[in-house]
Every structure is written in structure tokens, then in C-alpha cells.
C-alpha positions in Angstrom: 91.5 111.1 118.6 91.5 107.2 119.3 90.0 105.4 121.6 93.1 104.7 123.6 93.8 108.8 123.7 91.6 110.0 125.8 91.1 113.2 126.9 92.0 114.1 131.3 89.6 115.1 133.0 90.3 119.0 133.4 88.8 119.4 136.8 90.3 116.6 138.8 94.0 118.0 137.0 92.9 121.8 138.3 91.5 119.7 141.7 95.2 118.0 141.9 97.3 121.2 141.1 95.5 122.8 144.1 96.5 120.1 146.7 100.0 120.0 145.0 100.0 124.0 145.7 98.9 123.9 148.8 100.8 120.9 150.0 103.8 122.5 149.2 103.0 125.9 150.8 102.4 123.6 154.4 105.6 121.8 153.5 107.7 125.2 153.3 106.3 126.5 156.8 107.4 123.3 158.3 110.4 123.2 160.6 112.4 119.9 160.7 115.3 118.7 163.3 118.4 116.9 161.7 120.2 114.8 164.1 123.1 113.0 164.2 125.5 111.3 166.8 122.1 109.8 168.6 121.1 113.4 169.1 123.8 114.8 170.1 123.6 116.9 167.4 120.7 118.8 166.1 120.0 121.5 163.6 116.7 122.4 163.2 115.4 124.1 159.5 112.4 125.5 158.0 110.9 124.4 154.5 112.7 127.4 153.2 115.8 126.0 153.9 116.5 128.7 156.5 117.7 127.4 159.7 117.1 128.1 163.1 119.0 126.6 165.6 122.1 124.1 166.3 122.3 122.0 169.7 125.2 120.4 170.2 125.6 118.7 173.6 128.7 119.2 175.3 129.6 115.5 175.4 130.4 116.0 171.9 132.8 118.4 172.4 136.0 116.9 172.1 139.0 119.3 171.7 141.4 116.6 170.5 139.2 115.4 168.1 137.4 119.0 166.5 137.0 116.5 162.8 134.3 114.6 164.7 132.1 117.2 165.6 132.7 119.3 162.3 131.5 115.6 160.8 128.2 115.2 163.3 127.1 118.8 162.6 127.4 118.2 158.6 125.8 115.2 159.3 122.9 116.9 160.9 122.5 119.3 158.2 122.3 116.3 155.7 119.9 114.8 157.5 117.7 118.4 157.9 118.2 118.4 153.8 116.9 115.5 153.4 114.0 115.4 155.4 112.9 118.6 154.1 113.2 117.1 150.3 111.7 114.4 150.7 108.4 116.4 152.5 108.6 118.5 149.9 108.5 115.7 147.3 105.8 114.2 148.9 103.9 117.7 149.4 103.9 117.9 145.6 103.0 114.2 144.9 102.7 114.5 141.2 100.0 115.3 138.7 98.7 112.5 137.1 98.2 113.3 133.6 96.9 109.7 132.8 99.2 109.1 130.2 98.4 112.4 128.0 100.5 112.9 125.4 100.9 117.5 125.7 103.2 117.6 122.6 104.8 120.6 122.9 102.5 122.4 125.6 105.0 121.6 128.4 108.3 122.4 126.7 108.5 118.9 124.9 109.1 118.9 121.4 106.2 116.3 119.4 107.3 113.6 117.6 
């Protein structure tokens, strides 16, 4: 092994894994609200991507125009989505592996 190829540092990889585990179990018990129409629709969603409520406020009930609501509440639920990805993407942060090359340990095939 050269120089350049230097072995990681087992313990700080376990050490990172554990945060990455255990930031990812707080980010599924988190519940997020999606909002859209300046809150006039909500939809609120746990990290397991179950949801839990919708609140739709009644000045967004239009009867002539049902299209608009259908679009705030899909809205809503994009924005629910995307907040929980993106905590979840943070909870996991990523495990540096300080440029290792596995070979095939993860999957890859070596070159």
C-alpha cells in the first residue's frame, strides 16, 4: 500500500455510522407541516411518510374553482416530501471514507 493509500481510521467510520443511524432514526419520528397558499393549506407528515392531518382554511374553498384547491393541497404535500427528504438527507450526512478505494466490498466491481 502507498503512501497516498492510506488506511481509514476504523473507529471514527464505526463513530460516523452511529450518528448517521441515529440521526436517521430522530429524522423518521419527526413530524413536518407542508404549506402552501400562505398557509392556507397544510398537511402535516411524519418521517415515515405517514400523514397526519390536512387543514385547509375555508377561504380556500372555492366551488367554482375546485382545480385550485386540488393544486394547493398537492402542493402541500410536495412541500411535506420535500422537507422530510431533505431532513432525512441531512440526518444521514454521509460517511466519509477519505477517499478509500473498497474494490468490490461495497458492490463495486475493482478495476
Amino acid at each position: 500500500m502507498s503512501d497516498d493509500q492510506q488506511m481509514p481510521d476504523l473507529s471514527a467510520l464505526l463513530a460516523q455510522a452511529q450518528e448517521m443511524m441515529a440521526g436517521a432514526s430522530q429524522a423518521a419520528e419527526a413530524v413536518v407541516t407542508g404549506q402552501s397558499g400562505g398557509g392556507m393549506v397544510k398537511v402535516e407528515v411524519n418521517g415515515h411518510f405517514e400523514f397526519q392531518s390536512v387543514s385547509i382554511d375555508p377561504k380556500a374553498v372555492d366551488p367554482s374553482d375546485v382545480e385550485m384547491l386540488e393544486d394547493l393541497v398537492l402542493a402541500a404535500l410536495r412541500d411535506a416530501s420535500d422537507q422530510l427528504s431533505e431532513g432525512q438527507s441531512d440526518a444521514m450526512g454521509g460517511l466519509d471514507l477519505g477517499g478509500l478505494d473498497l474494490g468490490g466490498l461495497m458492490g463495486g466491481a475493482p478495476e
